[in-house]
PyMOL commands that place a pseudoatom at each C-alpha (Angstrom):
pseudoatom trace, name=CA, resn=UNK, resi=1, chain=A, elem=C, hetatm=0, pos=[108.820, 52.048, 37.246]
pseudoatom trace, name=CA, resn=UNK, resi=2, chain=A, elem=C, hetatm=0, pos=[106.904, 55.051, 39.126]
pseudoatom trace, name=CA, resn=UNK, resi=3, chain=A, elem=C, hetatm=0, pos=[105.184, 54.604, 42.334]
pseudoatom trace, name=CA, resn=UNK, resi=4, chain=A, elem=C, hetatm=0, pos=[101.505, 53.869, 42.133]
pseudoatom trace, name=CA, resn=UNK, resi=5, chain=A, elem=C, hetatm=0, pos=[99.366, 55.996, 44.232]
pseudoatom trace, name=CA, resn=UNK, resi=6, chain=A, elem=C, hetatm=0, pos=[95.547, 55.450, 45.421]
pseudoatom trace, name=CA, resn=UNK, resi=7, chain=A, elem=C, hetatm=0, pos=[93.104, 57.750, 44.011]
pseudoatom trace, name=CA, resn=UNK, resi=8, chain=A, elem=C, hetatm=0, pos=[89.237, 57.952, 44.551]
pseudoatom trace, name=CA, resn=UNK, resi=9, chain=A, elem=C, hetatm=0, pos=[87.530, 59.294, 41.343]
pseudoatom trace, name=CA, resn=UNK, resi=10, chain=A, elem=C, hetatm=0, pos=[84.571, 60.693, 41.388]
pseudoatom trace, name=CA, resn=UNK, resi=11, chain=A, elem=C, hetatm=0, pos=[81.921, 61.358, 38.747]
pseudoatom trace, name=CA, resn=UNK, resi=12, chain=A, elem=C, hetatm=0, pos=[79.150, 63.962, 37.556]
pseudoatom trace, name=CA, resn=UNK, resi=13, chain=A, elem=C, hetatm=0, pos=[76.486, 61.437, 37.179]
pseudoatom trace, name=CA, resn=UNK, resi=14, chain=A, elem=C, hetatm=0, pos=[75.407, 60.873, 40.968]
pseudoatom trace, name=CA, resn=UNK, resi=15, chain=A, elem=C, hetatm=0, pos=[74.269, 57.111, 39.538]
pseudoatom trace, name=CA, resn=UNK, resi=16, chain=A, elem=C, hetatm=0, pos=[77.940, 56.204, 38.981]
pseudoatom trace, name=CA, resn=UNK, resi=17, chain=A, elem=C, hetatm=0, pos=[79.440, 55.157, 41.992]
pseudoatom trace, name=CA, resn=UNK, resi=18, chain=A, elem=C, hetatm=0, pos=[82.555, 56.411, 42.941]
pseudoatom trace, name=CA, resn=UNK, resi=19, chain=A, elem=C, hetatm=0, pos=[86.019, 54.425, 41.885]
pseudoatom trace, name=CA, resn=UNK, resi=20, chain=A, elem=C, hetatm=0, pos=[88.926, 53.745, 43.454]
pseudoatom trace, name=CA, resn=UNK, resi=21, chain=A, elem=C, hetatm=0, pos=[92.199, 52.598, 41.871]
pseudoatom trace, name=CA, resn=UNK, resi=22, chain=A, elem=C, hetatm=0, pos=[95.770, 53.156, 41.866]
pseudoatom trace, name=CA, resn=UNK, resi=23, chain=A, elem=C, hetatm=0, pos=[97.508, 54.937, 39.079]
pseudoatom trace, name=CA, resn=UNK, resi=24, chain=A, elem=C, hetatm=0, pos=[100.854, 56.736, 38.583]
pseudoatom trace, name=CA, resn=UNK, resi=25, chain=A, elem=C, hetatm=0, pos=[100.015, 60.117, 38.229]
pseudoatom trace, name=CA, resn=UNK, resi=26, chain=A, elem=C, hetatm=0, pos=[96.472, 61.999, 38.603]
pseudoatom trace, name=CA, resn=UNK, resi=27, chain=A, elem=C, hetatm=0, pos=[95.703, 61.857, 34.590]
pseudoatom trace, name=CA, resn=UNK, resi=28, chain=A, elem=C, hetatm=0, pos=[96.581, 58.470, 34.178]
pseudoatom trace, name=CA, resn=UNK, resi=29, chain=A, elem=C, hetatm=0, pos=[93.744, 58.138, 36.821]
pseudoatom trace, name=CA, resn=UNK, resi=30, chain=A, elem=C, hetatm=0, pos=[91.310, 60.089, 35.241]
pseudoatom trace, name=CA, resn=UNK, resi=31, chain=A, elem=C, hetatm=0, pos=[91.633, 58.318, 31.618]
pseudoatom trace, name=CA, resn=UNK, resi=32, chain=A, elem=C, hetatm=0, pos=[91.643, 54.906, 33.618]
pseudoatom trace, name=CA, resn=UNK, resi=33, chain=A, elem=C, hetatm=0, pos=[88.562, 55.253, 35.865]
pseudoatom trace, name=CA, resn=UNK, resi=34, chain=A, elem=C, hetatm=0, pos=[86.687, 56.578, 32.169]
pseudoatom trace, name=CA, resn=UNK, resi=35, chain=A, elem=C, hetatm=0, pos=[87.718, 53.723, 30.398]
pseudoatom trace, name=CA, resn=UNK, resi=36, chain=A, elem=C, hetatm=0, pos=[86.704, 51.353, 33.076]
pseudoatom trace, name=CA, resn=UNK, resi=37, chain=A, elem=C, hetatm=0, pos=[83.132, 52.931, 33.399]
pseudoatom trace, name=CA, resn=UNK, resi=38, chain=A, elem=C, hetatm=0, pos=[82.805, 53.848, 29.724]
pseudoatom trace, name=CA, resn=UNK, resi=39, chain=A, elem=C, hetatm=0, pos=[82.426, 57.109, 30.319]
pseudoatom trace, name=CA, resn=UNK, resi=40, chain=A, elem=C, hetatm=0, pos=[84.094, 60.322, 28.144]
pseudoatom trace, name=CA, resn=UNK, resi=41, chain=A, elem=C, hetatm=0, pos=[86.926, 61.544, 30.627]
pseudoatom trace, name=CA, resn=UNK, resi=42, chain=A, elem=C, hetatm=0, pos=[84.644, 65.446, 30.976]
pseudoatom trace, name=CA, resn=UNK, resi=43, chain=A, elem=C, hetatm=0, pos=[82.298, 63.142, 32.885]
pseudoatom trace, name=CA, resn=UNK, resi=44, chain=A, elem=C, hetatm=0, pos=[85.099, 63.157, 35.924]
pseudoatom trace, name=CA, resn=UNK, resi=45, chain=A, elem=C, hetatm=0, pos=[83.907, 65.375, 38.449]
pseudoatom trace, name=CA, resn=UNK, resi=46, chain=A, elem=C, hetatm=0, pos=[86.850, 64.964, 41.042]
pseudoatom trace, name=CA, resn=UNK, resi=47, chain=A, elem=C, hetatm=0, pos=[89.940, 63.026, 41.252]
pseudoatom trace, name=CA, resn=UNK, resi=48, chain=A, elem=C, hetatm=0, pos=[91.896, 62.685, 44.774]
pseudoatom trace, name=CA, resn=UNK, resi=49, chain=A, elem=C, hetatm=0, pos=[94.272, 61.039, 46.137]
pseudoatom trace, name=CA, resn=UNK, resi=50, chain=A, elem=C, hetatm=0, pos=[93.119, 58.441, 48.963]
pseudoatom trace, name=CA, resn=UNK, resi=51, chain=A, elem=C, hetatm=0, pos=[95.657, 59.525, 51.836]
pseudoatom trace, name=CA, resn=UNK, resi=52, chain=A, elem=C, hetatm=0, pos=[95.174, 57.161, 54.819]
pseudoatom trace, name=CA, resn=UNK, resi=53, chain=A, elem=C, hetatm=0, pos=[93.523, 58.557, 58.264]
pseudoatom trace, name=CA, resn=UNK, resi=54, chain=A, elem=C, hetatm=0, pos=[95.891, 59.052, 61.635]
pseudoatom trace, name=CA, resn=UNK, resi=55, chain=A, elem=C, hetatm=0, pos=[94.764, 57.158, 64.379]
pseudoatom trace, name=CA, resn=UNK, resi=56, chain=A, elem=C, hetatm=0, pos=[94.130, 59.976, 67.299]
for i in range(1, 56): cmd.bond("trace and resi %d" % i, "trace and resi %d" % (i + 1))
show_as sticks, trace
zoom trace
């Protein structure tokens, strides 16, 4: 089983807040976050991994 990594989607329609999930690979992200809003996957503006912020 592959690692699963945090991503934060992001979306074209400013009224869809942004998602954040955890998903194998970036793609698997992308066709996750659009079936969970019910959105067509081309409404994805930006998919990133969530990397966690040094202290300092």
């Amino acid at each position: 089983m592959s690692k699963l990594l945090p991503f934060r989607i992001h979306f074209e329609d400013p009224e869809i807040a942004p998602l954040d999930l955890e998903a194998s690979d970036a793609e698997s992200a992308r066709q996750l976050a659009a079936t969970r809003r019910g959105v067509p996957a081309g409404a994805i503006r930006k998919v990133k991994i969530i990397r966690e912020k040094a202290n300092g």
